[in-house]
PyMOL CGO cylinders between C-alpha atoms (Angstrom):
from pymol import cmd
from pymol.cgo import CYLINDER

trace = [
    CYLINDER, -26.26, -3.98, 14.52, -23.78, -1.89, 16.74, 0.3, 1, 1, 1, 1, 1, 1,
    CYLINDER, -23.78, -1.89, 16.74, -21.97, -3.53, 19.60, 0.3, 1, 1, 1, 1, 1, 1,
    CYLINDER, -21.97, -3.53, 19.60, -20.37, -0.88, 22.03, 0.3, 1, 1, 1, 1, 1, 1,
    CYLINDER, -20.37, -0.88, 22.03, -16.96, -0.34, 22.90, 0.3, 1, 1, 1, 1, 1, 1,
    CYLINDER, -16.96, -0.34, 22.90, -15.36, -2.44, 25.39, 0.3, 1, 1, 1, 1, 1, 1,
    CYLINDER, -15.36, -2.44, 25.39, -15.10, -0.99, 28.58, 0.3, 1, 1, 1, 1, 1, 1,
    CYLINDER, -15.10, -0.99, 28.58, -11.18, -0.47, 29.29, 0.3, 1, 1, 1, 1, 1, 1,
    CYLINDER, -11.18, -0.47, 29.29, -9.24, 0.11, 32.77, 0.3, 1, 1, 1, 1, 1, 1,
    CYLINDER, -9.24, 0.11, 32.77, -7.23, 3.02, 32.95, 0.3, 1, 1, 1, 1, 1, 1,
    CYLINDER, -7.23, 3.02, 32.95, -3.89, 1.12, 32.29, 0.3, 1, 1, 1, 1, 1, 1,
    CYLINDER, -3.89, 1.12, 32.29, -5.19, -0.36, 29.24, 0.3, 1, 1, 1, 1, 1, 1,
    CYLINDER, -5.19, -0.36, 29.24, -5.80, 2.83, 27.99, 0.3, 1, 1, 1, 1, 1, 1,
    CYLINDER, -5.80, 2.83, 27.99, -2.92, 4.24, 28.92, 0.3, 1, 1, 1, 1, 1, 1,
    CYLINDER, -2.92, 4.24, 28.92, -0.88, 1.89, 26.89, 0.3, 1, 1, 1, 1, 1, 1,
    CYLINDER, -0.88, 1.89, 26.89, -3.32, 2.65, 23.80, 0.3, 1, 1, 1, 1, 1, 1,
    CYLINDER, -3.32, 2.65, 23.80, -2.04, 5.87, 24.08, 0.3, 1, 1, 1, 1, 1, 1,
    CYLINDER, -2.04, 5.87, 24.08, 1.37, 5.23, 24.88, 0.3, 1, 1, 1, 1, 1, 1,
    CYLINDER, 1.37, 5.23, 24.88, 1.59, 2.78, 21.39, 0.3, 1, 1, 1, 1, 1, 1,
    CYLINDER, 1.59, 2.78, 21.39, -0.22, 5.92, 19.57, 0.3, 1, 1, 1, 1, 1, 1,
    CYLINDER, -0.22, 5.92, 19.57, 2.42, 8.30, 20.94, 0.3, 1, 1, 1, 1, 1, 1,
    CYLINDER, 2.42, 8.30, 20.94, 5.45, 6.12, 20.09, 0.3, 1, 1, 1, 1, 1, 1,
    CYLINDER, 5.45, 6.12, 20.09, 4.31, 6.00, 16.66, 0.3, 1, 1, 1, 1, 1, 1,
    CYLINDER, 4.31, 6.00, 16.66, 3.75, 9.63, 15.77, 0.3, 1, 1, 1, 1, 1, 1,
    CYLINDER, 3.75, 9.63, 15.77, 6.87, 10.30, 17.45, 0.3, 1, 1, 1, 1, 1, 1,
    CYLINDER, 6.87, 10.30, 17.45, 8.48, 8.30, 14.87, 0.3, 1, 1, 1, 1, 1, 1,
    CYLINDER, 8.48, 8.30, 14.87, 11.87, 8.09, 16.51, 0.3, 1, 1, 1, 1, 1, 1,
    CYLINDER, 11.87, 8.09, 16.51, 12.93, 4.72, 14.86, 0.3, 1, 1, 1, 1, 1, 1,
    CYLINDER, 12.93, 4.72, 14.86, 15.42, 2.48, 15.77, 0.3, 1, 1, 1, 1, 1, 1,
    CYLINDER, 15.42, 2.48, 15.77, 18.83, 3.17, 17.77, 0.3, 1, 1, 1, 1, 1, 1,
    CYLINDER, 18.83, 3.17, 17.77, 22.20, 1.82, 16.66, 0.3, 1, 1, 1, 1, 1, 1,
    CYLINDER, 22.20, 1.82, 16.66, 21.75, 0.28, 13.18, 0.3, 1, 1, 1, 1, 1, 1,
    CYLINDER, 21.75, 0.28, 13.18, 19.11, -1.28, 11.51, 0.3, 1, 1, 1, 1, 1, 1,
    CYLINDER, 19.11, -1.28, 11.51, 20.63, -4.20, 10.25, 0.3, 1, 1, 1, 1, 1, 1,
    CYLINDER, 20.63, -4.20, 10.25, 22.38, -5.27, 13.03, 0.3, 1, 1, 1, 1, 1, 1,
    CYLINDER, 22.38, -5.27, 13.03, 25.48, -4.40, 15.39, 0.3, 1, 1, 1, 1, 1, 1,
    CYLINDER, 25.48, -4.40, 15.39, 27.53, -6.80, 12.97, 0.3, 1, 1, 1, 1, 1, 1,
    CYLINDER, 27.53, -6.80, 12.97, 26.40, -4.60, 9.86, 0.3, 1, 1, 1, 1, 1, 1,
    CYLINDER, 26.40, -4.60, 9.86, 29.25, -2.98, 7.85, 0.3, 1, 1, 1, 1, 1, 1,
    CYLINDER, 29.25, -2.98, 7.85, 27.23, -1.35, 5.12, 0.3, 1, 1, 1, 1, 1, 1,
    CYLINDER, 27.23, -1.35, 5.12, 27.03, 2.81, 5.62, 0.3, 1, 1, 1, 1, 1, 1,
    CYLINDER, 27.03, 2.81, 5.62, 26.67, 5.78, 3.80, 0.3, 1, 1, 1, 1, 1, 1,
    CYLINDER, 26.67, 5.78, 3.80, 29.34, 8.30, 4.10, 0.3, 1, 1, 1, 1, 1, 1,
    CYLINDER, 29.34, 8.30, 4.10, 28.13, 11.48, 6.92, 0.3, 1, 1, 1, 1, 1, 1,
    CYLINDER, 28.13, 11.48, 6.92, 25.27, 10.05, 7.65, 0.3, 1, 1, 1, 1, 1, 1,
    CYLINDER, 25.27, 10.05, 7.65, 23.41, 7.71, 10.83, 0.3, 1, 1, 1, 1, 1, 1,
    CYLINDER, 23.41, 7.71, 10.83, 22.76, 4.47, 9.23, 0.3, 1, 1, 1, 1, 1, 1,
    CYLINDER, 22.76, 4.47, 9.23, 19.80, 4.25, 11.74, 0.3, 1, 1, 1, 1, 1, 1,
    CYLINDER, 19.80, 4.25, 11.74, 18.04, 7.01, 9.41, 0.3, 1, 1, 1, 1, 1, 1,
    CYLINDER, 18.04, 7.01, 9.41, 19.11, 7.15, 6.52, 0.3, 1, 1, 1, 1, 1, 1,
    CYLINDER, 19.11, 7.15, 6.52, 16.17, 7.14, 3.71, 0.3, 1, 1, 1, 1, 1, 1,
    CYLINDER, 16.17, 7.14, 3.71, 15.86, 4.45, 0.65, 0.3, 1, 1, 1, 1, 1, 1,
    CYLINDER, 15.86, 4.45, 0.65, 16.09, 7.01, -1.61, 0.3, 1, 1, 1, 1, 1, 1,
    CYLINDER, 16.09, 7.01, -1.61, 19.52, 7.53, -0.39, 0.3, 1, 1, 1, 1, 1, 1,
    CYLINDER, 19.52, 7.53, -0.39, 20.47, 3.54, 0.57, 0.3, 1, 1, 1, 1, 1, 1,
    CYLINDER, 20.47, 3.54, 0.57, 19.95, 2.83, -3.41, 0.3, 1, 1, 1, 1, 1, 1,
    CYLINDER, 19.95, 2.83, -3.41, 22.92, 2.42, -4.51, 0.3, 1, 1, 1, 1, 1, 1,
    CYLINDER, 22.92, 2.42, -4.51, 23.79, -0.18, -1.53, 0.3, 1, 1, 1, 1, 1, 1,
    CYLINDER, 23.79, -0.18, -1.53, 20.62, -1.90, -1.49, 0.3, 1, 1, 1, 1, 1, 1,
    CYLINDER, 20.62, -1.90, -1.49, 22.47, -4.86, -2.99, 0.3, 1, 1, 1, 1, 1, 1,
    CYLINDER, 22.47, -4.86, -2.99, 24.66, -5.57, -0.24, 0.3, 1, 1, 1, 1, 1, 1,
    CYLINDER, 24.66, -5.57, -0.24, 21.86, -4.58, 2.23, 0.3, 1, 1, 1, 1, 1, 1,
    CYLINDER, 21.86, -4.58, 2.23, 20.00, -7.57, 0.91, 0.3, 1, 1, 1, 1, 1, 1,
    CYLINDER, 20.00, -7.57, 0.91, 23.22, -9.81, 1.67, 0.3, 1, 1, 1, 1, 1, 1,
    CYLINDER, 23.22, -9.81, 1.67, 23.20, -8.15, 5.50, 0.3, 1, 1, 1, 1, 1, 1,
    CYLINDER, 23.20, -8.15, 5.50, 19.75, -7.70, 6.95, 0.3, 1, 1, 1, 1, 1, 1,
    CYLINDER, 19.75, -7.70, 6.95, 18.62, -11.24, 7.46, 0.3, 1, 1, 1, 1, 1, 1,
    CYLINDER, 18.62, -11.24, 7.46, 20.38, -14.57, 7.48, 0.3, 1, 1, 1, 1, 1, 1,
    CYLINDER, 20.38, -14.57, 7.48, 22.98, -14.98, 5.13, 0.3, 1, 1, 1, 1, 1, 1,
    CYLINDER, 22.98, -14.98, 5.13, 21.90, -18.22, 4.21, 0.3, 1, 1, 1, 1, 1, 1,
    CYLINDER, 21.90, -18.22, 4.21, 18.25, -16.70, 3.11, 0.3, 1, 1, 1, 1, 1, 1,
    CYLINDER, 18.25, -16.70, 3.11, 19.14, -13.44, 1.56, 0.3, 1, 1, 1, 1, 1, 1,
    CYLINDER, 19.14, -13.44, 1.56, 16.61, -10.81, 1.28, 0.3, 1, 1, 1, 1, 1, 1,
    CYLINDER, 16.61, -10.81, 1.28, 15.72, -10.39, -2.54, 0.3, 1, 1, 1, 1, 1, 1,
    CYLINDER, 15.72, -10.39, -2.54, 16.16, -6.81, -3.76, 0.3, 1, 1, 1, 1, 1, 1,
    CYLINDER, 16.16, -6.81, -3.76, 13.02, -5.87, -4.76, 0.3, 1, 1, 1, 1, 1, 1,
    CYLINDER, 13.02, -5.87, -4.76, 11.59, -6.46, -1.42, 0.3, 1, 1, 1, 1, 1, 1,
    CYLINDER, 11.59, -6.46, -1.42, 14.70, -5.06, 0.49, 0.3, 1, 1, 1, 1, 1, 1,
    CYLINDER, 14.70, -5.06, 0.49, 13.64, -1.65, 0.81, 0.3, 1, 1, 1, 1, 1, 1,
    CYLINDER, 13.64, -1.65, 0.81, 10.15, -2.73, 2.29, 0.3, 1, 1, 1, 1, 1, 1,
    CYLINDER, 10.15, -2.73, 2.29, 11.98, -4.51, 4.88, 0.3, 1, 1, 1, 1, 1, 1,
    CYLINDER, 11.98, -4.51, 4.88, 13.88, -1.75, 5.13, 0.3, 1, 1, 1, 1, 1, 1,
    CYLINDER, 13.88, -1.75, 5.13, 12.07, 0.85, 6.24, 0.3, 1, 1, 1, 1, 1, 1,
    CYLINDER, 12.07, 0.85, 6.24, 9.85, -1.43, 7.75, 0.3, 1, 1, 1, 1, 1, 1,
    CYLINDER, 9.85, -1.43, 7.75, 13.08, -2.17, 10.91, 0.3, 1, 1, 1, 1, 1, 1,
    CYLINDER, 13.08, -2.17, 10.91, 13.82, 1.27, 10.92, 0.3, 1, 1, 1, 1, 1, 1,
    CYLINDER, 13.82, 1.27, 10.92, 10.68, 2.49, 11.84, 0.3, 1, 1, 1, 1, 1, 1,
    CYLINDER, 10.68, 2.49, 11.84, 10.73, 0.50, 15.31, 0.3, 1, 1, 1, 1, 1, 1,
    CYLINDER, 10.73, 0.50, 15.31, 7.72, -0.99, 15.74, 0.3, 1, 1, 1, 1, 1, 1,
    CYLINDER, 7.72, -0.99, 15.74, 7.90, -3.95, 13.34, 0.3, 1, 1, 1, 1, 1, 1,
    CYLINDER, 7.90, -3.95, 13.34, 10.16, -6.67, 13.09, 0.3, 1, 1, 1, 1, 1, 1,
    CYLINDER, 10.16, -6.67, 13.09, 10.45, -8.45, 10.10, 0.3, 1, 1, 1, 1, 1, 1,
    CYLINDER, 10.45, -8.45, 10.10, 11.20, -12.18, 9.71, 0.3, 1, 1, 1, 1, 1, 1,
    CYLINDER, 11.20, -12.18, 9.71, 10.44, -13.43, 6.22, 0.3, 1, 1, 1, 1, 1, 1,
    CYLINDER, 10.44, -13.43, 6.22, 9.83, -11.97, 2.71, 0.3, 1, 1, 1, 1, 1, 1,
    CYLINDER, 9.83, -11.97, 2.71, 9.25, -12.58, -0.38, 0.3, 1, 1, 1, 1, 1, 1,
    CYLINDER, 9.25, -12.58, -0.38, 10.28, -10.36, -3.93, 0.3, 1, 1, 1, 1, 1, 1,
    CYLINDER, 10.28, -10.36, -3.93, 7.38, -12.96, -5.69, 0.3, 1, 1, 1, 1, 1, 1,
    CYLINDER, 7.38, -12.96, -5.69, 8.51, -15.08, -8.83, 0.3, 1, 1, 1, 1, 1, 1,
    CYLINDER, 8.51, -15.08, -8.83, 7.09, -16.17, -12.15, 0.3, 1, 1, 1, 1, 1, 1,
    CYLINDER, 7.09, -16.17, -12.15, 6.72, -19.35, -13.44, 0.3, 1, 1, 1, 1, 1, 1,
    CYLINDER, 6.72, -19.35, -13.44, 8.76, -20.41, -16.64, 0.3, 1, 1, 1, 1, 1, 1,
    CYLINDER, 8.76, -20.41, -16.64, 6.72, -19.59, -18.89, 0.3, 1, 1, 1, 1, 1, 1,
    CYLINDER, 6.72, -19.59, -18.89, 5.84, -16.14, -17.53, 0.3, 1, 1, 1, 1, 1, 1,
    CYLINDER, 5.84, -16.14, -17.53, 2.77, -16.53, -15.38, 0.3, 1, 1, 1, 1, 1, 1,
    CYLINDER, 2.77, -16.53, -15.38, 2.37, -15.01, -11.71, 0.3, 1, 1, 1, 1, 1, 1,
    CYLINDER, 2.37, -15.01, -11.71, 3.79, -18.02, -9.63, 0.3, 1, 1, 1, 1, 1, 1,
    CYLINDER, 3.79, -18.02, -9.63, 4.69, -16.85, -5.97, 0.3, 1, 1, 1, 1, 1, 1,
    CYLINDER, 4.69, -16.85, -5.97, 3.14, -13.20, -4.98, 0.3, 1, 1, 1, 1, 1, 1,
    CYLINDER, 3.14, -13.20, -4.98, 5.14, -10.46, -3.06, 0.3, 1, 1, 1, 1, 1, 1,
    CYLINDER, 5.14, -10.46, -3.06, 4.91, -10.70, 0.76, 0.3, 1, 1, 1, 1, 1, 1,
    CYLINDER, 4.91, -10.70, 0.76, 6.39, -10.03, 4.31, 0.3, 1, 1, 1, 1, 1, 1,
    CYLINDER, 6.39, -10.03, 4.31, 6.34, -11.33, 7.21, 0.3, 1, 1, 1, 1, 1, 1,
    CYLINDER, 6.34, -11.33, 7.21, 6.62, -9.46, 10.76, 0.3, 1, 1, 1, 1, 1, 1,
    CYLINDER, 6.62, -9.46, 10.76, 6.22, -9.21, 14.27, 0.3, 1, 1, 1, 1, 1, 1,
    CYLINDER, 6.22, -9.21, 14.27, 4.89, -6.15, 16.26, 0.3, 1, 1, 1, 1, 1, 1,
    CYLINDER, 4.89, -6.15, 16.26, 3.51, -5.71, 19.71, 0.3, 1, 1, 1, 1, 1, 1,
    CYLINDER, 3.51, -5.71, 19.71, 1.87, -2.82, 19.18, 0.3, 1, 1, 1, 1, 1, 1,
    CYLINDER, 1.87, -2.82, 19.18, -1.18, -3.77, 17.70, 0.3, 1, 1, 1, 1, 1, 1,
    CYLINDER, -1.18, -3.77, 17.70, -1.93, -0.25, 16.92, 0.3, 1, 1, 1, 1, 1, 1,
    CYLINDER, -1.93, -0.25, 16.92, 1.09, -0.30, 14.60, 0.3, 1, 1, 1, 1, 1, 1,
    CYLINDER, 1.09, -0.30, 14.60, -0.75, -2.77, 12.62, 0.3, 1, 1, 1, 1, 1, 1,
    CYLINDER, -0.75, -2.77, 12.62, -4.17, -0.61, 12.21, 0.3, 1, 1, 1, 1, 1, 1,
    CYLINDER, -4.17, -0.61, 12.21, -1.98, 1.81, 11.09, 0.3, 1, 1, 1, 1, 1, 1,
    CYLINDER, -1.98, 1.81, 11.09, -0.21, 0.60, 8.86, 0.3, 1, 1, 1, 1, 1, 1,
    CYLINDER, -0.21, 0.60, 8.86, -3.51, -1.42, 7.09, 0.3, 1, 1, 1, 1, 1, 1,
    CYLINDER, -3.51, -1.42, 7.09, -4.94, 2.02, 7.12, 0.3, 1, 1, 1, 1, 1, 1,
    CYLINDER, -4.94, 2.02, 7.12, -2.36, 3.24, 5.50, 0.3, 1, 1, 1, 1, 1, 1,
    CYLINDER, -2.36, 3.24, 5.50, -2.18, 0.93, 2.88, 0.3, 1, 1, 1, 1, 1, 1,
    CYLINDER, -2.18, 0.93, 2.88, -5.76, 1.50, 2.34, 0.3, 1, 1, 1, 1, 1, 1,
    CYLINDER, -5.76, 1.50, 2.34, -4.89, 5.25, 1.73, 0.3, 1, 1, 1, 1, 1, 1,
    CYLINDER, -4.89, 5.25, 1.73, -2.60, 4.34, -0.63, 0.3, 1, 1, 1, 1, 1, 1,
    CYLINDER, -2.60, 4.34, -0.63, -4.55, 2.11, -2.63, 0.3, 1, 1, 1, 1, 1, 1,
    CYLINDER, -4.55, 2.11, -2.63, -7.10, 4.86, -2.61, 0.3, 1, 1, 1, 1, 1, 1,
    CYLINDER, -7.10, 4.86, -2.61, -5.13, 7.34, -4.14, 0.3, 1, 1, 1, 1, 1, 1,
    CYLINDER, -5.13, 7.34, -4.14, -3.98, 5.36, -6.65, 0.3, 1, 1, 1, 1, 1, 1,
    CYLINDER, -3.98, 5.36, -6.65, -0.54, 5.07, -5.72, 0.3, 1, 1, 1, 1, 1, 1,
    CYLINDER, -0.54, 5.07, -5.72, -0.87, 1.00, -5.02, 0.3, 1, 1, 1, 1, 1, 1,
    CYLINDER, -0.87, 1.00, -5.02, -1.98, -1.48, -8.31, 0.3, 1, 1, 1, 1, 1, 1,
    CYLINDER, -1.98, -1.48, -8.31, -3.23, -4.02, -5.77, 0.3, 1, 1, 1, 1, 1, 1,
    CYLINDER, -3.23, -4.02, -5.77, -4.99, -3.79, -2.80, 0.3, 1, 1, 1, 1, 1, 1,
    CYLINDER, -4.99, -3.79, -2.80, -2.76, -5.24, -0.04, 0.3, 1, 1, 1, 1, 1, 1,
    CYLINDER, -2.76, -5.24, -0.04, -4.10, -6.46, 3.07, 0.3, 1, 1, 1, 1, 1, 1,
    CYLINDER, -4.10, -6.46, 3.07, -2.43, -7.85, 6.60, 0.3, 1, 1, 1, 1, 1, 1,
    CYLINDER, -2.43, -7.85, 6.60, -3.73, -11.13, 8.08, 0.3, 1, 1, 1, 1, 1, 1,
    CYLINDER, -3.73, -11.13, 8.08, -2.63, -13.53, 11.15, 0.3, 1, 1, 1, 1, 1, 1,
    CYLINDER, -2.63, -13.53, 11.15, -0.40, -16.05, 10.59, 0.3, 1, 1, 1, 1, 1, 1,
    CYLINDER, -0.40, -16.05, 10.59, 2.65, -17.95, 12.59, 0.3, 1, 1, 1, 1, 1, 1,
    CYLINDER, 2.65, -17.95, 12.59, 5.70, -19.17, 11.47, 0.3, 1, 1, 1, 1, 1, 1,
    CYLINDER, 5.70, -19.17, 11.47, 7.00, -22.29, 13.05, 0.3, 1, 1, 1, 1, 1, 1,
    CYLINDER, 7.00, -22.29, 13.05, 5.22, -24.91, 14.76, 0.3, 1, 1, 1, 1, 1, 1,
    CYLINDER, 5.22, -24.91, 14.76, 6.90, -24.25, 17.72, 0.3, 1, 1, 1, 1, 1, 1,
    CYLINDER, 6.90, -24.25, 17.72, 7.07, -20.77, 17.90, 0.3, 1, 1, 1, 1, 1, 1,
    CYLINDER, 7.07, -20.77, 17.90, 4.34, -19.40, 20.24, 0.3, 1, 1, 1, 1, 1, 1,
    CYLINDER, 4.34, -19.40, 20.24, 4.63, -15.71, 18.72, 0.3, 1, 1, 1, 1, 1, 1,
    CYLINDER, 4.63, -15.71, 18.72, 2.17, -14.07, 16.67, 0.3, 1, 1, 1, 1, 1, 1,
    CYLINDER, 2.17, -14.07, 16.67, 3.24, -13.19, 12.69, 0.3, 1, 1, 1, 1, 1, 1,
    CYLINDER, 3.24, -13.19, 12.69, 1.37, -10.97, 10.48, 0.3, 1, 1, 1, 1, 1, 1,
    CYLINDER, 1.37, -10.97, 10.48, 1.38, -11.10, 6.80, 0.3, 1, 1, 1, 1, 1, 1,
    CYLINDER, 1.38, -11.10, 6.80, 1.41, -8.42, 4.25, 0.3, 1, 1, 1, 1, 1, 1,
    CYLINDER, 1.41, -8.42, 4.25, 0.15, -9.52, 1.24, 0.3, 1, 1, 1, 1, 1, 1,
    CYLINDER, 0.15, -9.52, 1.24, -1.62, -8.65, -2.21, 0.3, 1, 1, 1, 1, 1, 1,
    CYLINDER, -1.62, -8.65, -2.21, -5.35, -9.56, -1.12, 0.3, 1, 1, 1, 1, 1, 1,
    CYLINDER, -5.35, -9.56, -1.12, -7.07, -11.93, -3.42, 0.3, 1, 1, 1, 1, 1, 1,
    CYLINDER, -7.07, -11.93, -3.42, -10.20, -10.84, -5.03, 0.3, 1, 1, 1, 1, 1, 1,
    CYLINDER, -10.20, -10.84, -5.03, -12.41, -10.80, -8.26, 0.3, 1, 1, 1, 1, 1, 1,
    CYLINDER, -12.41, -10.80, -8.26, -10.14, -8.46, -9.92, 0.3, 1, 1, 1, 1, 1, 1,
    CYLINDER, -10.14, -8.46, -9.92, -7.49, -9.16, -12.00, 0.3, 1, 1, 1, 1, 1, 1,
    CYLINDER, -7.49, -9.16, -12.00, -4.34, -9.54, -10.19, 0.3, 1, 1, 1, 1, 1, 1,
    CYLINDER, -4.34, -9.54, -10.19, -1.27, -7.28, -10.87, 0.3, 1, 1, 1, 1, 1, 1,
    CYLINDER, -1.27, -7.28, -10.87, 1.52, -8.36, -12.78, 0.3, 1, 1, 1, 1, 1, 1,
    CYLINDER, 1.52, -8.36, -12.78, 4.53, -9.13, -10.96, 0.3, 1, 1, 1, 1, 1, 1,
    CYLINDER, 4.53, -9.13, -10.96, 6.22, -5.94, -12.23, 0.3, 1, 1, 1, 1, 1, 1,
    CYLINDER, 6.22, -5.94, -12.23, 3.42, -3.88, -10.88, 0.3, 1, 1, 1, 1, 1, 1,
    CYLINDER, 3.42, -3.88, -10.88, 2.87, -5.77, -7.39, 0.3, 1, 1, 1, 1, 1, 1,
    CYLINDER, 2.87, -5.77, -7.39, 7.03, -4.91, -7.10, 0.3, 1, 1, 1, 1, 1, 1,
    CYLINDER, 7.03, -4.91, -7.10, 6.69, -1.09, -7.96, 0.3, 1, 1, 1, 1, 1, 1,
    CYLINDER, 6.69, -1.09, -7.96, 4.04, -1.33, -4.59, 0.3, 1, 1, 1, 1, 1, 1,
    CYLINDER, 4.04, -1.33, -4.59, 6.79, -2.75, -2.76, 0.3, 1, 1, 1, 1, 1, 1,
    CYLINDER, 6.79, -2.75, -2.76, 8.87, 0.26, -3.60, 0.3, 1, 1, 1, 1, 1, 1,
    CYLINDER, 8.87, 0.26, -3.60, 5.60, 3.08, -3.07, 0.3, 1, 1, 1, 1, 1, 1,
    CYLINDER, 5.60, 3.08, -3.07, 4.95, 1.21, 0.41, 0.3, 1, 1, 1, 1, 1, 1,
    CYLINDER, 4.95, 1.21, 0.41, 8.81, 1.63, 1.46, 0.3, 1, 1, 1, 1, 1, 1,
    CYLINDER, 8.81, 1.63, 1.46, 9.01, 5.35, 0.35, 0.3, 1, 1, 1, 1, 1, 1,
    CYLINDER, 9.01, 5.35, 0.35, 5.65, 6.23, 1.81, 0.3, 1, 1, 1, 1, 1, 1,
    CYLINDER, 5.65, 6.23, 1.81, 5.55, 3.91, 4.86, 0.3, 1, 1, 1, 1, 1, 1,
    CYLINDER, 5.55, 3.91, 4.86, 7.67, 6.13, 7.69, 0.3, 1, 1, 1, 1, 1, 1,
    CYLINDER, 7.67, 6.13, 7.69, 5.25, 9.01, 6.71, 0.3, 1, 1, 1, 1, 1, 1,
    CYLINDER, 5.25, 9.01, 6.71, 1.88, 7.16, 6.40, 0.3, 1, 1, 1, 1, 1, 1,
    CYLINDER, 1.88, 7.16, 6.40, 2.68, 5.61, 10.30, 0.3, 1, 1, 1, 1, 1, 1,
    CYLINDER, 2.68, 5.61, 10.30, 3.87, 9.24, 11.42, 0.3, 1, 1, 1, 1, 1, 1,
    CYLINDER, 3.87, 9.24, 11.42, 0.65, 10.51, 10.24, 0.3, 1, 1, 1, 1, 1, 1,
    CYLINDER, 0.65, 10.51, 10.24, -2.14, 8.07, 10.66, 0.3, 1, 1, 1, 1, 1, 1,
    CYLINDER, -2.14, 8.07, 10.66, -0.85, 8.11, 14.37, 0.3, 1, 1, 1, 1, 1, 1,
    CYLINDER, -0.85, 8.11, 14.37, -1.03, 11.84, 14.63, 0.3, 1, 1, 1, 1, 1, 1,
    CYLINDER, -1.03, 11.84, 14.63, -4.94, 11.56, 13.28, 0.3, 1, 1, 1, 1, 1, 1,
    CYLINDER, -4.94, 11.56, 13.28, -5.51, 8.69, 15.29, 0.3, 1, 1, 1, 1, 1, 1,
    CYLINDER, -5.51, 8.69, 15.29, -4.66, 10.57, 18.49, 0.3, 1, 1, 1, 1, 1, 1,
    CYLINDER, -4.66, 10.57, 18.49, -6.64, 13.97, 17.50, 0.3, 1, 1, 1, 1, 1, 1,
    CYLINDER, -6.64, 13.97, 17.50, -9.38, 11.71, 16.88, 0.3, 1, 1, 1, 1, 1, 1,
    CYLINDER, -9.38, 11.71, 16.88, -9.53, 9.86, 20.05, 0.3, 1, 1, 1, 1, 1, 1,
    CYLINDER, -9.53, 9.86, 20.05, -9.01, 13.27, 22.04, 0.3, 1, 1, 1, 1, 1, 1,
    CYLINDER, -9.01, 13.27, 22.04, -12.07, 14.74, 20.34, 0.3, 1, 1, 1, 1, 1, 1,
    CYLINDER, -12.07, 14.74, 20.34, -14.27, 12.02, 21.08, 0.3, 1, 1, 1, 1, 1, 1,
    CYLINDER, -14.27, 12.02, 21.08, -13.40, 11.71, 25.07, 0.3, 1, 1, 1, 1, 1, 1,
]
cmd.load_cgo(trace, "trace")
C-alpha cells in the first residue's frame, strides 16, 4: 500500500525549507551555551563553538553549569548534551549517564531528553543515528520516541534512547562510549543529512 504525499500550501513548504536551511547552515547558538550566568571558558576561543574534543578537560565543571545545580548533568552524558545546545535546534531538559545495579547488572539505560520545533531536526538526527549504527560506529541501535515531561507541561519532549529489541543489550560501558560517538559526530551528521535532504527534495520537484 502507498498513501500519497499530503498536499502542502506554499507557506508550509516554505517553512520545510526554511528548518532544512537552518540546519545545514549549522550556525549554532549565540552567546554561550550554557547560559549567560556560565563562567566556564577556554582560553582564545568562543565558548559558543568550541568542540568536545577541546571542552575535555572542563567537562567536569560543565556538568556542574549546564542544567540545574540541584540535578547536575552526569559526565558521561555531558558532552551529548553538549553539543546537542550548541547546535541550536534542540533543547535539552533531562538526561541520564545510565547506572548499574549493585551487583553489576544494567539497571537504568543512557538517555536524553529534549525539545525542538523543528521537526525536521528530529528526522535528522534519527537518520543520523541510523547512519551511525550502520557503520558500526554505535553498539546499540538508538531510537527517538514522544514523550512529555510534567503533567502540566503542554510541550512536546522527545526521547533518545537505546531501543529495546531481541538482541542483547549493550553493556553500560558500551551504551556510554555511544554517548561520546553521538556527541563527536552529531554537529556533522545534522550539517550533512540537511545538505542531502535539501538536494534530494530539489531533485524531485
Amino acid at each position: 500500500m502507498r498513501i500519497e504525499r499530503p498536499a502542502r500550501s506554499a507557506a508550509a513548504r516554505e517553512r520545510i525549507r526554511t528548518q532544512i536551511a537552518r540546519a545545514a547552515e549549522g550556525e549554532g547558538v549565540t552567546g554561550r551555551v550554557c547560559g549567560d550566568s556560565c563562567t566556564l571558558g577556554v582560553p582564545g576561543l568562543p565558548f559558543a563553538r568550541v568542540t568536545v574534543s577541546v571542552l575535555a578537560p572542563v567537562f567536569a565543571r560543565a556538568a556542574r553549569s549546564l542544567g540545574d545545580p540541584a540535578y547536575p548533568i552526569e559526565p558521561a552524558i555531558v558532552a551529548l548534551t553538549y553539543e546537542m545546545k550548541r547546535t541550536g535546534l534542540f533543547v535539552p531538559c533531562w538526561s541520564c549517564e545510565g547506572h548499574l545495579h549493585p551487583d553489576g547488572s544494567l539497571f537504568k539505560l543512557p538517555g536524553l531528553w529534549f525539545y525542538c520545533d523543528d521537526v525536521v531536526a528530529v528526522r535528522l538526527l534519527a537518520k543520523g543515528l541510523s547512519d551511525l549504527k550502520l557503520g558500526g560506529r554505535l553498539s546499540a541501535c538508538w531510537q527517538i520516541s514522544i514523550t512529555y515531561s510534567d503533567p502540566d507541561n503542554p510541550e512536546t519532549t522527545f526521547a533518545l534512547e537505546p531501543a529495546p529489541g531481541p538482541a542483547r543489550m549493550p553493556s553500560l560501558g558500551e551504551l556510554q562510549r555511544d554517548l561520546a560517538e553521538m556527541a563527536r559526530m552529531l554537529e556533522y551528521l545534522v550539517r550533512e543529512g540537511a545538505r542531502d535532504l535539501a538536494l534530494a527534495a530539489s531533485r524531485a520537484r
